[in-house]
C-alpha positions in Angstrom: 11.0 29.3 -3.2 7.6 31.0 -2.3 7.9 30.9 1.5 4.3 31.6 1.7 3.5 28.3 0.9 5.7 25.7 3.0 3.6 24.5 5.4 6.3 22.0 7.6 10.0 22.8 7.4 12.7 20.2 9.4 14.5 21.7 12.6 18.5 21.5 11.9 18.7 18.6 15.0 15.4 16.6 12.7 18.0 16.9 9.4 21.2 15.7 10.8 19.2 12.7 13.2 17.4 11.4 9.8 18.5 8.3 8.4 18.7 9.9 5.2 21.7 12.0 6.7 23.5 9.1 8.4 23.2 7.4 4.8 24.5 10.1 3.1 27.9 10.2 5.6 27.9 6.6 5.6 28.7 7.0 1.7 31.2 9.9 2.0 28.9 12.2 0.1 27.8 15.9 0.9 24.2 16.0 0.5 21.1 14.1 -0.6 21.7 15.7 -4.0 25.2 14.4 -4.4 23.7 10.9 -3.2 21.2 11.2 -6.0 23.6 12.1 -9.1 25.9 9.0 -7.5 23.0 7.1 -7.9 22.1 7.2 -11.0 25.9 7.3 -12.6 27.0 4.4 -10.7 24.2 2.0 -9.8 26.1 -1.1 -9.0 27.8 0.8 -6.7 23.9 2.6 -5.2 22.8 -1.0 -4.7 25.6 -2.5 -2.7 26.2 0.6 -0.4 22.5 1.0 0.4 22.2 -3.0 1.2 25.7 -2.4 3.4 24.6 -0.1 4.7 20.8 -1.3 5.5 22.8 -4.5 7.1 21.2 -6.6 4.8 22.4 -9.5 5.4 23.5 -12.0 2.1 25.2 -15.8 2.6 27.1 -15.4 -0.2 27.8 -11.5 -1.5 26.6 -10.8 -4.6 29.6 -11.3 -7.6 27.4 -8.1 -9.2 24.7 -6.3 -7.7 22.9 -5.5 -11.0 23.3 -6.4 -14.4 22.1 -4.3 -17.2 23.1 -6.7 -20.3 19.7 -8.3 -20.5 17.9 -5.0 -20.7 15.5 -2.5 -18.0 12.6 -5.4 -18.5 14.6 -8.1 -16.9 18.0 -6.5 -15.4 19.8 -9.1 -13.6 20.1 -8.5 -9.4 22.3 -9.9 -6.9 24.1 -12.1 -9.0 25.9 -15.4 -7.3 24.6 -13.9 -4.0 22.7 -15.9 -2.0 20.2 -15.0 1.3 16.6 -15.6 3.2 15.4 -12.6 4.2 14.3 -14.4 7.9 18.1 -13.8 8.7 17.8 -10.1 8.3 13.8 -9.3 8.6 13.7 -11.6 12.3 17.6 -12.5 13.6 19.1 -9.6 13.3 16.7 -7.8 16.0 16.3 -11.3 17.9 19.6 -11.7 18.1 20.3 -7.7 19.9 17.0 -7.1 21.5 14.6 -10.3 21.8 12.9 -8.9 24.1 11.7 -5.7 22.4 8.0 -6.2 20.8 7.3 -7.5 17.2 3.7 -7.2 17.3 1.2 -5.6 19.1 -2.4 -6.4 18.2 -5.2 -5.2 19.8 -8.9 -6.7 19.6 -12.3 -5.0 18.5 -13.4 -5.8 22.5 -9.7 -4.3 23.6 -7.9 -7.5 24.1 -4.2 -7.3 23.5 -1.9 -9.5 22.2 1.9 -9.4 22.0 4.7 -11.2 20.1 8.7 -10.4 20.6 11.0 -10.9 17.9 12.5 -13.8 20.3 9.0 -15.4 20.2 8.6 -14.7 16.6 11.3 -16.2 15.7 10.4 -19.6 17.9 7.1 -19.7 16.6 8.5 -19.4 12.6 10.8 -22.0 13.5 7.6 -24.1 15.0 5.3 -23.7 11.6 8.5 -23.8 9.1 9.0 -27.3 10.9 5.3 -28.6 10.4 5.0 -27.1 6.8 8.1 -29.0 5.4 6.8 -32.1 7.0 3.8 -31.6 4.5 6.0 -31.5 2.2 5.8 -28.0 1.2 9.7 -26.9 0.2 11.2 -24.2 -2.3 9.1 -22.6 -5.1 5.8 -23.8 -3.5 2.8 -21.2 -3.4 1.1 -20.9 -0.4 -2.0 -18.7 0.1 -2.4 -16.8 3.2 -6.4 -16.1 3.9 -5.9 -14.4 7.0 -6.2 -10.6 8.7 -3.6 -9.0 9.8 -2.6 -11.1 12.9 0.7 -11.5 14.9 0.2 -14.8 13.6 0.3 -13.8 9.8 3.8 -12.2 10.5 4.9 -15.7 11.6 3.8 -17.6 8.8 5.0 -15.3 6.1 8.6 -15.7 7.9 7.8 -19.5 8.1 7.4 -19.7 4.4 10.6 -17.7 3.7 12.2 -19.9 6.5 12.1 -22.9 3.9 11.5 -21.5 0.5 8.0 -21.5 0.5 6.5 -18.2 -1.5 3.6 -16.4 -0.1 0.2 -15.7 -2.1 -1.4 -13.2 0.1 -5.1 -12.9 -0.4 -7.4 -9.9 1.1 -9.3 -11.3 4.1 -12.3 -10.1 2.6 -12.4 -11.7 -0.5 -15.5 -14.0 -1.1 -14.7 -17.4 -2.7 -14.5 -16.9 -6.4 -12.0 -14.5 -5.7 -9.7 -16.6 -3.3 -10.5 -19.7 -6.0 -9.2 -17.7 -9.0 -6.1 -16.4 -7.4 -4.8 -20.2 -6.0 -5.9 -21.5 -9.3 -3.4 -18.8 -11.5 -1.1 -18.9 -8.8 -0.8 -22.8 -8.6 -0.9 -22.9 -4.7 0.1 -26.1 -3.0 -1.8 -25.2 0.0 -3.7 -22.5 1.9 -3.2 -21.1 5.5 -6.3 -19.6 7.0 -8.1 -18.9 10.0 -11.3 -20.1 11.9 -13.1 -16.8 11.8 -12.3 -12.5 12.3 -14.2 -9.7 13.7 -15.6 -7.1 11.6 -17.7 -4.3 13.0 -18.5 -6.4 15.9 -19.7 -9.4 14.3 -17.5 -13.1 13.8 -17.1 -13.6 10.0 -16.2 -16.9 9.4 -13.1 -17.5 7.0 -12.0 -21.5 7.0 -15.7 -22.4 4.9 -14.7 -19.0 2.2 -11.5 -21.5 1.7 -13.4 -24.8 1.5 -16.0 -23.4 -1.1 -13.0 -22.1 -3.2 -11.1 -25.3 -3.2 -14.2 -27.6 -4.6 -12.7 -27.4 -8.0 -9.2 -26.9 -6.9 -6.9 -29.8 -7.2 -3.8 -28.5 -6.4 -4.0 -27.1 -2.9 -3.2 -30.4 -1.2 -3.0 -29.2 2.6 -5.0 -26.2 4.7 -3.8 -25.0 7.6 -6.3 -23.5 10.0 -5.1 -21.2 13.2 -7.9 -21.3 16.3 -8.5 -17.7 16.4 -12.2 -17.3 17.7 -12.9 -20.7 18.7 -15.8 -20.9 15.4 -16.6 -24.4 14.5 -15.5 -24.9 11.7 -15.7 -28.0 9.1 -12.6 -29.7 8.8 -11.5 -32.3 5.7 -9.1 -34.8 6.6 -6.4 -35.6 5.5 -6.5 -32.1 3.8 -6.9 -29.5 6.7 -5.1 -29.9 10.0 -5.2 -27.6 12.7 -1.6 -24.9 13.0 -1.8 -25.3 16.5 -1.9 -29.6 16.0 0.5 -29.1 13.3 3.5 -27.7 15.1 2.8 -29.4 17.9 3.5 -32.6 16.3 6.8 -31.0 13.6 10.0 -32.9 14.8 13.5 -31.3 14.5 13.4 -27.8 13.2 15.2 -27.7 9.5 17.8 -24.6 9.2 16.4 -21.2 7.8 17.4 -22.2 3.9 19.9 -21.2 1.7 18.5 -19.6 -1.1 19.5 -18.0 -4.2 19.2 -13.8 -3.6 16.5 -13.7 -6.5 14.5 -16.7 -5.5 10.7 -15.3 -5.3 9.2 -15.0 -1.5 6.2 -12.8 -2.5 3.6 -13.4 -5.1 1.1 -10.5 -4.7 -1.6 -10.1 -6.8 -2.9 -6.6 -8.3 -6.4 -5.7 -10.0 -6.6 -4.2 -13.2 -9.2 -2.4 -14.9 -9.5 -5.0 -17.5 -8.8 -9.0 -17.6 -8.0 -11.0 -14.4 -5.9 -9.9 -11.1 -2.0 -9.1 -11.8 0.5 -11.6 -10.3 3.4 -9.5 -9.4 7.2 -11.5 -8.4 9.6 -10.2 -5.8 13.0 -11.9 -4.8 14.6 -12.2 -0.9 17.1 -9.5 -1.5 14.7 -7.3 -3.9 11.7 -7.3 -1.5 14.0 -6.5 1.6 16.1 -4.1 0.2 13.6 -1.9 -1.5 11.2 -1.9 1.3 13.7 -1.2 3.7 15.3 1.1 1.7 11.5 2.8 1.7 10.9 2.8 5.5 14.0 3.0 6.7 14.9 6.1 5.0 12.2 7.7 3.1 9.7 6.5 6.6 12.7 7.5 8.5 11.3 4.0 11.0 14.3 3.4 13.7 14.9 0.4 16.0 12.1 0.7 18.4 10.0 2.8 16.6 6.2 1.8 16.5 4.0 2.4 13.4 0.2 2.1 13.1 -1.2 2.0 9.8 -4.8 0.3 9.1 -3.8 -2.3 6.6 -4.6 -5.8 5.4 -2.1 -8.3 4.3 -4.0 -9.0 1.0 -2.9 -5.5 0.0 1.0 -4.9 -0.5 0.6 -2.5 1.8 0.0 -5.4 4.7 3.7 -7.2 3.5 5.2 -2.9 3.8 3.7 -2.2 7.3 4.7 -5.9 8.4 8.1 -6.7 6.8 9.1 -3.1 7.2 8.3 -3.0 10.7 10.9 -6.2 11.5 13.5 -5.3 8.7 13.9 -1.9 10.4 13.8 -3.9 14.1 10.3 -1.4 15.2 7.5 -2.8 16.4 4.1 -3.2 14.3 0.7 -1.8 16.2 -2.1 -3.7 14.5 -6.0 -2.5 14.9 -8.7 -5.8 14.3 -10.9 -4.2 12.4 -12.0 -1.0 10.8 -10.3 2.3 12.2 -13.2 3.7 13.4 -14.6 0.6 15.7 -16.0 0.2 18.3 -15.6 4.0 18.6 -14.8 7.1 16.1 -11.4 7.9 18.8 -10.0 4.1 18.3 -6.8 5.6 16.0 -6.4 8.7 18.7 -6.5 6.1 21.8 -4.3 3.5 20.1 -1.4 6.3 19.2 -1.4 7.8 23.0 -1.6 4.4 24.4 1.1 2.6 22.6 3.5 6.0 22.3 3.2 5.6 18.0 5.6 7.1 16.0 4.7 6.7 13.0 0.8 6.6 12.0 0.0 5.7 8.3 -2.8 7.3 6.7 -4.3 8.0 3.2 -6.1 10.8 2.0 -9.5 9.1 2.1 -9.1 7.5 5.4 -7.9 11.1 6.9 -11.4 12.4 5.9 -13.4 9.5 7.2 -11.5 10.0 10.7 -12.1 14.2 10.5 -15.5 13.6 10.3 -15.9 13.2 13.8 -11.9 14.1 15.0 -12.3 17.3 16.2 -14.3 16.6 19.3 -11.6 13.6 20.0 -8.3 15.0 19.3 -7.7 17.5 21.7 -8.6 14.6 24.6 -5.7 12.5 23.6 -1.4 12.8 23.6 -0.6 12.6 20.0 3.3 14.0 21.0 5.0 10.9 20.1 4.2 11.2 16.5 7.4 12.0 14.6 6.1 11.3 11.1 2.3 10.9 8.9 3.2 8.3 6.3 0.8 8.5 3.3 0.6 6.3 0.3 -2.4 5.9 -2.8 -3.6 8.8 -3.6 -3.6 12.8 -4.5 -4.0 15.2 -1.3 -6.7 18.0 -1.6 -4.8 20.7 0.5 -7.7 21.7 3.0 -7.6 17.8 4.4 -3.5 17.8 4.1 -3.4 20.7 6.1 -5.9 19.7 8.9 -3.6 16.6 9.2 -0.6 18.7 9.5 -2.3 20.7 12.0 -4.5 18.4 14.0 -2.6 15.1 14.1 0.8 16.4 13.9 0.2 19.5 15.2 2.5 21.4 13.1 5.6 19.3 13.7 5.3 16.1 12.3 6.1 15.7 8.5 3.3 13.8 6.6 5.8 11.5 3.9 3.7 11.5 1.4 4.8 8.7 -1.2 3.3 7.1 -4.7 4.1 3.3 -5.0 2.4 0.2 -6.2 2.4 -3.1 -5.7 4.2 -3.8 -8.8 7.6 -1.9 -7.3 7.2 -0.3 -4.1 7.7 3.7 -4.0 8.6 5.9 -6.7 8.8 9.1 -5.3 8.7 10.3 -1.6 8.9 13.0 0.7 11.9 12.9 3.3 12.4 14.8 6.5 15.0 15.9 4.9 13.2 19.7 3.0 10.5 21.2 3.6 6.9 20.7 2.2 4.2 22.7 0.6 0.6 20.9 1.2 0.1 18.0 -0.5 3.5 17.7 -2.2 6.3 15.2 -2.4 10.1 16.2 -2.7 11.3 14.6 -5.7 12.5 11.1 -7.1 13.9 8.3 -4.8 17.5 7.7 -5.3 17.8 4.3 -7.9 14.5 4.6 -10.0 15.0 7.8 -12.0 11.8 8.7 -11.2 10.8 11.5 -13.6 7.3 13.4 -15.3 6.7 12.9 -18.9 5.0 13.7 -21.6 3.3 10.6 -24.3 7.6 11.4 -25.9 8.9 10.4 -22.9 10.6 14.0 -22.7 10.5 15.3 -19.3 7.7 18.3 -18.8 8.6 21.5 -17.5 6.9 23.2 -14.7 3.5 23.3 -14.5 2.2 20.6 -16.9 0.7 17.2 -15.9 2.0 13.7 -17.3 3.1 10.1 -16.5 4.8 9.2 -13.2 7.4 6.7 -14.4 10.9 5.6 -13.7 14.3 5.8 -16.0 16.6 3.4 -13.9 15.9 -0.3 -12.8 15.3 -0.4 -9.5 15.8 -3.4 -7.3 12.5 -3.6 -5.9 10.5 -3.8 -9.1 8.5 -7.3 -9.9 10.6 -9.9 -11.4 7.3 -9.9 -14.3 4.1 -11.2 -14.1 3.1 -14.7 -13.0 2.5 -16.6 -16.0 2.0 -13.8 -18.0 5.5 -12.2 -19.5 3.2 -10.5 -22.9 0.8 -9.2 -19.9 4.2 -7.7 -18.3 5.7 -5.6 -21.2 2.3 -4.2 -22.4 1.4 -3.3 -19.2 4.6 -1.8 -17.6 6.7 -1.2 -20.8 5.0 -0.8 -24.1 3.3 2.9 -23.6 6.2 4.5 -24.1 10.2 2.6 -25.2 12.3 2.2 -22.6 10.4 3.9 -19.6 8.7 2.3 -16.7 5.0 3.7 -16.7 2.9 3.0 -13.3 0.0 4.8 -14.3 -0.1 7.8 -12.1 0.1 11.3 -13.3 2.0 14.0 -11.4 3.3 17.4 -11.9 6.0 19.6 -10.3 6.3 23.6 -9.7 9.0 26.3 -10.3 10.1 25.5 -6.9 10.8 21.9 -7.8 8.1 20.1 -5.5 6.1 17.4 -7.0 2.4 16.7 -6.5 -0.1 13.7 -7.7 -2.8 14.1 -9.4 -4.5 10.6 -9.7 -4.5 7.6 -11.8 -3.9 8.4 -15.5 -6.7 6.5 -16.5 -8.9 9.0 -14.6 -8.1 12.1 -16.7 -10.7 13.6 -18.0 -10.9 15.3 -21.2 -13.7 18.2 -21.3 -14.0 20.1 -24.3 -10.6 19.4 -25.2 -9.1 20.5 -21.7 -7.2 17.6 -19.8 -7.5 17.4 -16.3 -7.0 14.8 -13.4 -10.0 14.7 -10.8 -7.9 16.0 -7.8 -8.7 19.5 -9.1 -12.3 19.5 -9.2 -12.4 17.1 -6.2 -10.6 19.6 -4.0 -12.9 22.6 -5.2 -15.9 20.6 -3.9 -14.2 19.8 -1.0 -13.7 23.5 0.1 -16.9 24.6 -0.7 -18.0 23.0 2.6 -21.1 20.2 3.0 -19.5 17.0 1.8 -16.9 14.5 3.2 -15.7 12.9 0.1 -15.8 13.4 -3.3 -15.5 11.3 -7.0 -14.7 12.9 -9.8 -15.7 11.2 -13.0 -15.4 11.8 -16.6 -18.6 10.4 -18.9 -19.6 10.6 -22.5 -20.9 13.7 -23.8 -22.3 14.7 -26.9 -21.1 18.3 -26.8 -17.9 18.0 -25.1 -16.8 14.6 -25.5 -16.6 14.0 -21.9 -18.9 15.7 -19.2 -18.1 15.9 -15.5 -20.1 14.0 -12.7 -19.6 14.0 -9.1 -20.5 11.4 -6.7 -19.8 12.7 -2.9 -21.0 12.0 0.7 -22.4 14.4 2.1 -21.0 16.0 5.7 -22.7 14.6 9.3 -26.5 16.9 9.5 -25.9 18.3 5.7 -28.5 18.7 3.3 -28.3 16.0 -0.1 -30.5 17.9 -2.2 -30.9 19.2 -5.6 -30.2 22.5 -4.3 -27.6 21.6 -2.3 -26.0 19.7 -5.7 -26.2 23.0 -7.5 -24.4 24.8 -4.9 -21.3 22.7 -4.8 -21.5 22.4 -9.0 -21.3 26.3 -8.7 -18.5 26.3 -6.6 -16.7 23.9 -9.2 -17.2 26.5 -12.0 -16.0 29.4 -9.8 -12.7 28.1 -9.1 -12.3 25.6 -12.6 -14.0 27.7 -15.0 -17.2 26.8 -16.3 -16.3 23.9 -18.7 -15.9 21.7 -15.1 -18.5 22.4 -14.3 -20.3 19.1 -13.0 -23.1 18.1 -15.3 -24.3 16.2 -12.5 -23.9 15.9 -8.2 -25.2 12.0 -7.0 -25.2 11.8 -3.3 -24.6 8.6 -1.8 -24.0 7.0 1.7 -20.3 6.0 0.8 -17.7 5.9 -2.1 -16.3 2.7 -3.5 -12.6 1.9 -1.5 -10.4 -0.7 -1.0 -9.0 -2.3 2.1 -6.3 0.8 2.1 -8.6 3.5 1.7 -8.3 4.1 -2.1 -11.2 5.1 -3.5 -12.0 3.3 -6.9 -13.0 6.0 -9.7 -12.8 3.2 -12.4 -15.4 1.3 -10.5 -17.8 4.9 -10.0 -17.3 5.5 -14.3 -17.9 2.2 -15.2 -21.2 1.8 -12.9 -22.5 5.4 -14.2 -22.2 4.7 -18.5 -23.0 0.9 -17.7 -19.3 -0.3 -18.5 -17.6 -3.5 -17.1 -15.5 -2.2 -14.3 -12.8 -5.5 -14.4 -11.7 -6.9 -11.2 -13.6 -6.0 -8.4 -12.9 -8.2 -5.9 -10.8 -5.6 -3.6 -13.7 -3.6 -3.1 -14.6 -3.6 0.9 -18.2 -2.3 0.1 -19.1 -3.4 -3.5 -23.1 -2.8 -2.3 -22.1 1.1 -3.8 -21.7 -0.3 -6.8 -25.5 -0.9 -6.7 -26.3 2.1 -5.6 -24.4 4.3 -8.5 -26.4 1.5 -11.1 -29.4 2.7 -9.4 -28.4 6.9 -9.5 -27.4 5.6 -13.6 -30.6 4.7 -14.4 -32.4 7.0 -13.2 -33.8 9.8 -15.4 -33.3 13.4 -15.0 -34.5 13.9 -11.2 -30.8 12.7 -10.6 -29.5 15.6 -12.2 -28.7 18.5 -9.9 
């Protein structure tokens, strides 16, 4: 191992207090690498020691935790077991602390709301009851138009309460979005809000439902929570008011039965061509995975408190909530954007409410360096004991000033690639220690592994495919409606192997790094290369905030290089300043990356979790369709790249 390069290395009291450690003793093994190569050899046995140990909690125990007769496209999980996940996700901490806080929400103006898991599980018990007097039951779809709310925790539990299955839908989706999801998905109703606060202004939600429902027929009920006191049109019989609604529910029905693999979760993913993804998870598949993911590779204890800017539309809203009350920690949850009403709103949030785990991303950590420095040092970050990060490749300058400025040297930033289609593939632990930007290797029960367009695992050194070799009990049962859609996507680039679309690499030393989405390599002049690379040279060349690296048509090389970046608080976004920065690309890349062209612009193209969209900045530049773009949070960039695309040479830098 080249000591020069770890960054963060675990104290011996971090190792033996992580819940990694108490797993490992808990199976009898000697170390995380025995765990591992168990693991893989004997996955039945992986499955039911991790759930035993997790205290999930099943009815009926599975006759067979997994079944590998019907193949690794549809293994069979949990078989003759039977669960809801309410009994583990909200009774198991109601039931030994219901005092300690669920939820903590805090307002744009400051105002604070709190929910325990004793009231949590009252008001579940409240909206299961008026939902199944609607008739709403088992197998029914229900879309949730709402921001992340102490509320939304309750009605996702009061949905799994009777064996209703969620459709979560980002809160700032306009209508032909929201009506193409509970058209495909089938929804039986919709639950929804009066209004939310963005940036200081009321955005109205309830008429977004209404104008997406004219030419649905199947949503038959809407249930609207008073949050802002908007007026709001309301359709009888359809729409009736949550607050009305349990208000009137008679006896409470018990928390159902259900079969271990009957769907709670039906969350829908955008792909770069045809309509949104729907992807399945189970009960005992959702809860498991994702508290096998923050539980262990988050390290999240009982009373823990984790603050990670989020939206439920996103899967990362269902990881941040449901992992919160699987692991019996409480959830800190910011109204709004991260950096309103002031730039020090994350910094004020983590001393006030003692955080121990803050989530982050790589783009989001740049937006909040732009103006941290001045902040930081005015604020006690100490209770931080781990940086989750999720979606995308770390340039090592911003990575380090994490490590160094928010954790100040001590925290471990648990860097882990996922997806909505199967939770976390890989992850860091507190377990070893990290070199910037890296992850430490596979998560026990996926196989995780890097390969080549073979599937034969690459040495050292060389970029390919992020995919899995094992089943793991998280992935999606399929896709909704769409099993063809399923195999192509998941299982038809290469026999037999789980590909997410993420390339990675790992060193000599064994650590494992991200390079981006594999359908952002570029190809210049025959050389293959991921946009981290020439993202992260820009970067330390100084001036700009962010950076998009692109690959376009060429004539000469096949595929030329553009940049689109932001430019850094009082920094120049000139022609000269473009040169400079394509300069500094060649320098450290070699002059066949060098950027054909620099665009300035106010602001890259992101999601609600801080991912920025490369697909959306490639297709905008060459004039391409850039397929489902209804998760963008600012799509007015899109017009602006059209704008730098159609412009003639005077773009050029």
């Amino acid at each position: 191992m080249d000591e020069t390069e770890i960054a963060w290395r675990p104290s011996e009291m971090m190792r033996q207090d992580a819940n990694w450690s108490h797993f490992i003793r808990h199976c009898g093994l000697e170390d995380y690498a025995a765990l591992a190569a168990q693991a893989s050899a004997e996955p039945e046995w992986y499955w039911r020691a991790l759930a035993d140990w997790l205290g999930f909690r099943f009815r009926r125990a599975p006759d067979q935790m997994l079944d590998l007769g019907p193949g690794l496209h549809h293994p069979g999980w949990c078989l003759g077991g039977t669960t809801n996940l309410v009994d583990t996700a909200v009774l198991a901490t109601s039931e030994r602390t219901p005092d300690r806080d669920a939820i903590i929400w805090e307002g744009e103006g400051g105002e604070e709301r709190r929910l325990t898991y004793a009231a949590l599980e009252q008001e579940a018990r409240a909206l299961a009851t008026g939902l199944q007097g609607l008739g709403l039951g088992a197998g029914d779809v229900v879309g949730f138009y709402l921001p992340m709310l102490p509320d939304t925790a309750v009605a996702f539990m009061a949905c799994a309460w009777i064996g209703c299955i969620t459709l979560p839908l980002f809160s700032g989706f306009g209508a032909d979005a929201v009506a193409q999801r509970l058209a495909h998905s089938g929804a039986r109703a919709v639950i929804t809000t009066d209004a939310t606060r963005r940036r200081g202004q009321t955005v109205t939600m309830k008429p977004v439902v209404d104008t997406a429902l004219r030419d649905n027929a199947d949503v038959r009920h809407v249930v609207v929570l008073r949050q802002h006191g908007a007026a709001v049109p309301m359709q009888a019989p359809r729409d009736v008011f949550w607050h009305e609604l349990t208000a009137a529910a008679g006896a409470a029905p018990p928390i159902r039965e259900l079969p271990a693999e009957h769907p709670i979760l039906l969350m829908y993913t955008s792909g770069t061509t045809g309509l949104p993804k729907g992807t399945v998870h189970t009960h005992a598949g959702l809860g498991i995975k994702i508290s096998q993911d923050v539980r262990l590779t988050l390290d999240l204890k009982p009373g823990d408190r984790m603050l990670w800017p989020t939206d439920f539309g996103w899967f990362g809203g269902t990881v941040t909530i449901l992992g919160c009350l699987l692991a019996g920690a409480t959830l800190v949850i910011p109204e709004g954007a991260p950096t309103f009403p002031d730039p020090g709103r994350m910094w004020r949030l983590i001393e006030r409410h003692r955080i121990t785990q803050f989530g982050t991303a790589p783009t989001l950590a740049r937006m909040l360096r732009r103006e941290a420095e001045a902040l930081l040092d005015r604020h006690d970050l100490s209770s931080l004991r781990a940086i989750p990060s999720s979606g995308e490749a770390w340039d090592r300058e911003t990575w380090l000033w994490v490590m160094r400025r928010i954790g100040g040297g001590r925290v471990p930033i648990l860097n882990f690639s996922g997806g909505t289609e199967m939770c976390a593939i890989v992850a860091s632990n507190i377990l070893f220690p990290q070199k910037p930007g890296s992850f430490n290797g596979p998560v026990p029960g996926t196989g995780g592994d890097i390969v080549g367009p073979d599937g034969a695992s690459l040495p050292p050194g060389e970029i390919g495919e992020l995919v899995m070799r094992e089943a793991c009990i998280g992935t999606t049962r399929g896709l909704w409606r769409d099993e063809q859609r399923y195999l192509d996507s998941y299982w038809g680039q290469i026999p037999n192997l789980w590909v997410q679309g993420d390339l990675a690499s790992r060193d000599a030393e064994g650590f494992w790094y991200l390079h981006g989405r594999s359908d952002d390599t570029m190809k210049i002049a025959g050389k293959r290369i991921g946009p981290t690379e020439i993202e992260e040279a820009m970067l330390l060349a100084g001036g700009v905030t962010e950076v998009a690296a692109v690959g376009v048509p060429d004539a000469v090389t096949g595929q030329a290089v553009v940049c689109v970046v932001v430019a850094a608080p009082g920094q120049p976004a000139d022609a000269a300043q473009g040169r400079a920065l394509a300069d500094a690309v060649a320098t450290a890349m070699g002059r066949a990356f060098r950027p054909k062209r620099v665009i300035f612009v106010p602001d890259l193209p992101k999601t609600r979790s801080m991912k920025v969209m490369r697909r959306v900045v490639r297709a905008a530049l060459t004039g391409l369709s850039a397929g489902d773009l209804s998760s963008l949070v600012n799509p007015e960039v899109v017009q602006e790249l059209a704008r730098h695309a159609a412009a003639d040479g005077n773009s050029d830098r």
